[in-house]
C-alpha positions as CSV (number, residue, x, y, z in Angstrom):
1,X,7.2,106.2,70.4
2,X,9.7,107.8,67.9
3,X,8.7,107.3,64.1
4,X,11.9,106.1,63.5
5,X,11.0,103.0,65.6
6,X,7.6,102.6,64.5
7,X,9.0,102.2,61.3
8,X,11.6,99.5,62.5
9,X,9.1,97.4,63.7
10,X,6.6,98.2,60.9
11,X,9.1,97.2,59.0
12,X,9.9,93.8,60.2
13,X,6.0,93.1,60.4
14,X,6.0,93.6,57.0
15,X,9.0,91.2,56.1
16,X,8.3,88.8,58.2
17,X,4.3,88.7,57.3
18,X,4.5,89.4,53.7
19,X,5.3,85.8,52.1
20,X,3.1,83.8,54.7
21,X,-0.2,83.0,54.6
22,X,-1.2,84.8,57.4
23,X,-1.8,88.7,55.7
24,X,0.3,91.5,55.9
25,X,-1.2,94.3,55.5
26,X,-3.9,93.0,57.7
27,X,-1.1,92.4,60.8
28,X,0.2,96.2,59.9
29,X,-2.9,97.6,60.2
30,X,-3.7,95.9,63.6
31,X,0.1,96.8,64.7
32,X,-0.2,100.5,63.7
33,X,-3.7,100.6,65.4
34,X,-1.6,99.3,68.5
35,X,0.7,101.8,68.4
36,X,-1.8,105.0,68.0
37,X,-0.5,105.5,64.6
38,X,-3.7,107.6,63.6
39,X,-1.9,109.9,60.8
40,X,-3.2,109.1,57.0
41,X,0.8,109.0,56.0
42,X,1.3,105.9,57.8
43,X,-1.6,103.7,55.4
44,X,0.9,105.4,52.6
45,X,3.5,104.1,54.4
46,X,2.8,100.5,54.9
47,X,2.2,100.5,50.9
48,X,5.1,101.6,50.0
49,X,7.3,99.7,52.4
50,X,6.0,96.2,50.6
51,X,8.4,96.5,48.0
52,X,11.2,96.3,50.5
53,X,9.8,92.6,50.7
54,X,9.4,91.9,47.5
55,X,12.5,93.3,46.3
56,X,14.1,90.4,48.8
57,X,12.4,87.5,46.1
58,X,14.0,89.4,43.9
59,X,17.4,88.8,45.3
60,X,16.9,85.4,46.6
61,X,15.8,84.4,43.0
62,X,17.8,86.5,41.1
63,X,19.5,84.0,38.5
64,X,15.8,81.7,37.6
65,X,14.7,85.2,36.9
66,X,17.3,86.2,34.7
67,X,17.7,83.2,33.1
68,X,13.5,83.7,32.3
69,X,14.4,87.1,30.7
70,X,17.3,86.8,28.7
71,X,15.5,83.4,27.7
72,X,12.5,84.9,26.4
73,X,13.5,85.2,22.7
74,X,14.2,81.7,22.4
75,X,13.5,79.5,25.0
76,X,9.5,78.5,24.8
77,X,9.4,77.4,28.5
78,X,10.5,81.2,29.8
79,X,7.7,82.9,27.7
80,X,5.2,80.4,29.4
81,X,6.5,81.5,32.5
82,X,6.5,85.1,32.0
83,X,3.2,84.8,30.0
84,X,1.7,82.6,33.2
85,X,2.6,85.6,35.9
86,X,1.3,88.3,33.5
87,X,-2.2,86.7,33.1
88,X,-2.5,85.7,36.9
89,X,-1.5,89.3,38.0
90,X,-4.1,91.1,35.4
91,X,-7.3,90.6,37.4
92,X,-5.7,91.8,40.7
93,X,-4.1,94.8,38.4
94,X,-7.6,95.7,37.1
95,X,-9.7,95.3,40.6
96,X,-7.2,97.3,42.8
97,X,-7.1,100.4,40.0
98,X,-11.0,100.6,40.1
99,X,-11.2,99.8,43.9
100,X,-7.9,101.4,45.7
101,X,-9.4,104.4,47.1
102,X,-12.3,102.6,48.3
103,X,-10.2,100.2,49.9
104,X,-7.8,102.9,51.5
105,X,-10.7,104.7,52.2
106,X,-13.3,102.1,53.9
107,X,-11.6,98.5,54.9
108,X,-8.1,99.8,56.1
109,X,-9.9,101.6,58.4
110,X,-12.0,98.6,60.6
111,X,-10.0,96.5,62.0
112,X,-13.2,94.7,63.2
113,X,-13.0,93.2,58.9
114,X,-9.5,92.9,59.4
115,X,-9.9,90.3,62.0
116,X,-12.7,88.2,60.7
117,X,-10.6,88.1,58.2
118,X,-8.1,86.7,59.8
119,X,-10.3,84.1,61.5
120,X,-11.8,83.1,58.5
121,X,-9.4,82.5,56.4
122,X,-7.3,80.8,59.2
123,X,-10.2,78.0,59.6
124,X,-10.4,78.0,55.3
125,X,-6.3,77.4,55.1
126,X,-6.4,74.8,57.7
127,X,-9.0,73.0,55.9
128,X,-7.8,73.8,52.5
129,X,-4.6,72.6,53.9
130,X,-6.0,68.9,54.9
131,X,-8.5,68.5,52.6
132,X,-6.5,69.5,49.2
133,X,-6.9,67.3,46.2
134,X,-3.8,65.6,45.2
135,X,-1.2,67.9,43.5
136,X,-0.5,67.4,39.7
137,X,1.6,70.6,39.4
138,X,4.5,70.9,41.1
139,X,6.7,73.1,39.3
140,X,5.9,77.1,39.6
141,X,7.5,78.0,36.4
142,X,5.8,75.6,34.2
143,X,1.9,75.8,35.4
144,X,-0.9,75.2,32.8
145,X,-2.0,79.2,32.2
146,X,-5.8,78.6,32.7
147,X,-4.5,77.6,36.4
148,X,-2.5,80.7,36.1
149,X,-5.6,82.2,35.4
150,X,-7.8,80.6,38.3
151,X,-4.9,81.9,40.7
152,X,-4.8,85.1,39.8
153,X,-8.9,85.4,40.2
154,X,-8.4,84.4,44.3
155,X,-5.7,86.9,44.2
156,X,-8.1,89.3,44.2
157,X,-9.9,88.3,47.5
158,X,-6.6,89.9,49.2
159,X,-7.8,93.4,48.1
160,X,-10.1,92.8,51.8
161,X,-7.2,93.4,54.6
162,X,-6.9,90.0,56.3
163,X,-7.5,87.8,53.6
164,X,-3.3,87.7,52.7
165,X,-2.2,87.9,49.2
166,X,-0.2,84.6,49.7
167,X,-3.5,82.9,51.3
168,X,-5.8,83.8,49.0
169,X,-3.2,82.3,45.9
170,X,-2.0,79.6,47.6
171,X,-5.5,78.5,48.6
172,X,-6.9,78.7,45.2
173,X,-3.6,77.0,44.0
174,X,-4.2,74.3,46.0
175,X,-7.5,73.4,45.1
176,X,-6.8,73.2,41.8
177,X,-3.9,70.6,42.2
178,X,-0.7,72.7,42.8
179,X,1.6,71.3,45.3
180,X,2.3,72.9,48.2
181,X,5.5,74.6,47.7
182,X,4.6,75.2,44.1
183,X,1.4,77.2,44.9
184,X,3.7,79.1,47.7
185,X,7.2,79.5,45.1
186,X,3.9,81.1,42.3
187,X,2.6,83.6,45.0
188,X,6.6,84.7,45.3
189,X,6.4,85.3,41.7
190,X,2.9,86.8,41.5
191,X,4.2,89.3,44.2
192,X,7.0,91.1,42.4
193,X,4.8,92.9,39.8
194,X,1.6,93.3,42.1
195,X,3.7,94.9,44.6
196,X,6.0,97.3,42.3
197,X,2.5,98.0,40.6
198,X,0.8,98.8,44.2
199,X,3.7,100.8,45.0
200,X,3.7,103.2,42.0
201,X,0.4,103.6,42.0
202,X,0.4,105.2,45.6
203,X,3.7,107.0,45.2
204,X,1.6,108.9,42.3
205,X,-0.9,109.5,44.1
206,X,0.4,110.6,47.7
207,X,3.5,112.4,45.2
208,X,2.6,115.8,46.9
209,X,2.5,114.3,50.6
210,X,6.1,112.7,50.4
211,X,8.2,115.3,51.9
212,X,11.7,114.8,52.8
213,X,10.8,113.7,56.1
214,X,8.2,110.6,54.9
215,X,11.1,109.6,52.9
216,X,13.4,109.1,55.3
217,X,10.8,106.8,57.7
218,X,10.2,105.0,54.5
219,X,13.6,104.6,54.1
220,X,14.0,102.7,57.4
221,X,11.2,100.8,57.1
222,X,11.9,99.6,53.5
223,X,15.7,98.4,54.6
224,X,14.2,96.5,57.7
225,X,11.1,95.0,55.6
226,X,14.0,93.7,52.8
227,X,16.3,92.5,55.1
228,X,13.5,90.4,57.2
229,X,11.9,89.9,54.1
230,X,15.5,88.0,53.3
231,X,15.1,85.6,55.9
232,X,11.1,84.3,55.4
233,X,11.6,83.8,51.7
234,X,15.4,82.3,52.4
235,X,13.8,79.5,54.7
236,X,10.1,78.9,53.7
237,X,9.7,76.5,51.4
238,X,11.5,74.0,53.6
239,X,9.4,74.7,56.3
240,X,6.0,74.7,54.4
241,X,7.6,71.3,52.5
242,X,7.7,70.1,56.0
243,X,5.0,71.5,58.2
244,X,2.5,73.1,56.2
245,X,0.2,75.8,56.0
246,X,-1.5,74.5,58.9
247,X,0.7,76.6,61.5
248,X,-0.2,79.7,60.0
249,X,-3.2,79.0,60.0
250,X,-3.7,78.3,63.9
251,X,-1.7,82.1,64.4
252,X,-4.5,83.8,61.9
253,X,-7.0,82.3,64.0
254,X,-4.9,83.4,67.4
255,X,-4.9,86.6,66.1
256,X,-7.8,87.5,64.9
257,X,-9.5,85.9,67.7
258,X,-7.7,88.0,70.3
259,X,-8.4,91.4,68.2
260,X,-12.2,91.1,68.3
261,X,-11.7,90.1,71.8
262,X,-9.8,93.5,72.0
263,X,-12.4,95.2,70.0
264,X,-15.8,93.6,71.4
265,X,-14.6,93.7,75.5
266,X,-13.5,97.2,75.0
267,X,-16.8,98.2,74.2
C-alpha cells in the first residue's frame, strides 16, 4: 500500500475516532498494525495528525471561543471558562511530559493493552452510561472548577491507548453530575490545548526525523483527519442527546473483542 493512502485512511480513523468515546489513538494503532505499518515515523505520525481533528472544534466553535477571548478582560463568566479548561488540562499536561516516552516507548507498542482497553472501558461506558447519577450541570462553559478539576484527573487514564481521551472525561463527567452532552461539548474543549500541547511536544522531539517527505504524508493525513473531524463534531451532540454513549460502547467492546481474538488465535 502507498503511504499516501495509508495516510488517507489514517487520517479519517483519526477524524472520525477522535471526538467519540471509543479511543483514537487506540483504533490507529490497531489500523496501522493492520496495515504492516512497522516504521517508528508512523507512531510520530498519528500524533501529529490529531490536531487536524481538533483544529475542526476549533472551526465548528469558532465564535463561543472568540467571544471567551476577547471577553476575558471583562466578562467574569469567560475567565471561569477559560480558567475551568486550564485547571482540567494541567494534570494530563504534567503526566504525559514525565510519561511520553514511556508511553511511545512501551504501551503503543501491545496491542494486546490496547484491546483490553477497549473492552473494558466499553463495559465501564455502558454502565456509566445507565447507571449515571442525575445531571446538575449542563452547561460546558459554566462548570463548578473543582468538577473541572475531577475531569481533568480521568483525563489522564487516556495516556493507556484504548482508554479514549473523550471516554475517560466524559465518564468521570458523568459521575459527578454533568449531563450528557455537557460532559461530551467539555471533552471538545479539553481537547484543543491537550492536542496542540501533544503535538508540539513530538514535533520537538522527532524535529530531526521530519524530512520533506514525512511532511508531506502528514500533510494528507492532517487535511483528511480535519475534514472528517468536521463531520463527527458537526453532528454529535444530537446523536449522543438522542442515543447515548451506549452505541459506542457496544463497538469498543466489538472491537476489542475481535483484536484479542486476532491476537490470542494467531498464536
Amino acid at each position: 500500500m502507498p503511504d499516501w493512502l495509508s495516510a488517507i485512511i489514517l487520517g479519517l480513523v483519526e477524524g472520525l475516532t477522535e471526538f467519540i468515546p471509543v479511543s483514537s489513538t487506540g483504533h490507529l494503532l490497531l489500523a496501522k498494525t493492520a496495515m504492516g505499518l512497522k516504521d517508528p515515523s508512523w507512531d510520530t505520525f498519528i500524533v501529529l495528525i490529531q490536531l487536524g481533528a481538533i483544529l475542526a472544534v476549533v472551526a465548528l466553535y469558532f465564535q463561543k471561543l472568540w467571544r471567551v477571548l476577547i471577553g476575558l478582560p471583562t466578562r467574569p463568566e469567560a475567565r471561569r471558562f477559560a480558567l475551568s479548561v486550564i485547571i482540567a488540562v494541567i494534570p494530563a499536561f504534567v503526566a504525559g511530559l514525565f510519561l511520553h516516552d514511556v508511553i511511545k516507548t512501551f504501551l503503543f507498542e501491545s496491542p494486546l493493552i490496547i484491546c483490553w482497553s477497549l473492552v473494558i472501558g466499553g463495559v465501564i461506558l455502558l454502565f456509566i452510561d445507565k447507571k449515571a447519577p442525575p445531571a446538575v450541570d449542563h452547561d460546558a462553559m459554566a462548570l463548578p472548577l473543582h468538577k473541572a478539576l475531577i475531569v481533568g484527573l480521568f483525563q489522564c487514564l487516556s495516556l493507556v491507548p484504548g482508554v479514549s481521551r473523550s471516554g475517560s472525561t466524559i465518564v468521570g463527567s458523568m459521575l459527578f453530575g454533568i449531563e450528557r452532552r455537557a460532559a461530551a461539548e467539555f471533552s471538545f474543549f479539553m481537547a484543543i490545548p491537550i492536542m496542540v500541547g501533544a503535538f508540539a511536544l513530538d514535533v520537538y522531539k522527532n524535529r530531526e526525523a521530519l524530512d520533506a517527505g514525512h511532511v508531506g504524508i502528514v500533510a494528507i493525513g492532517f487535511v483528511v483527519s480535519f475534514l472528517s473531524g468536521l463531520v463527527v463534531v458537526k453532528y454529535m451532540l444530537d446523536f449522543v442527546g438522542k442515543r447515548g454513549f451506549a452505541p459506542f460502547a457496544w463497538w469498543r467492546i466489538a472491537v476489542g473483542l475481535g483484536g484479542l481474538a486476532v491476537l490470542y488465535l494467531g498464536h
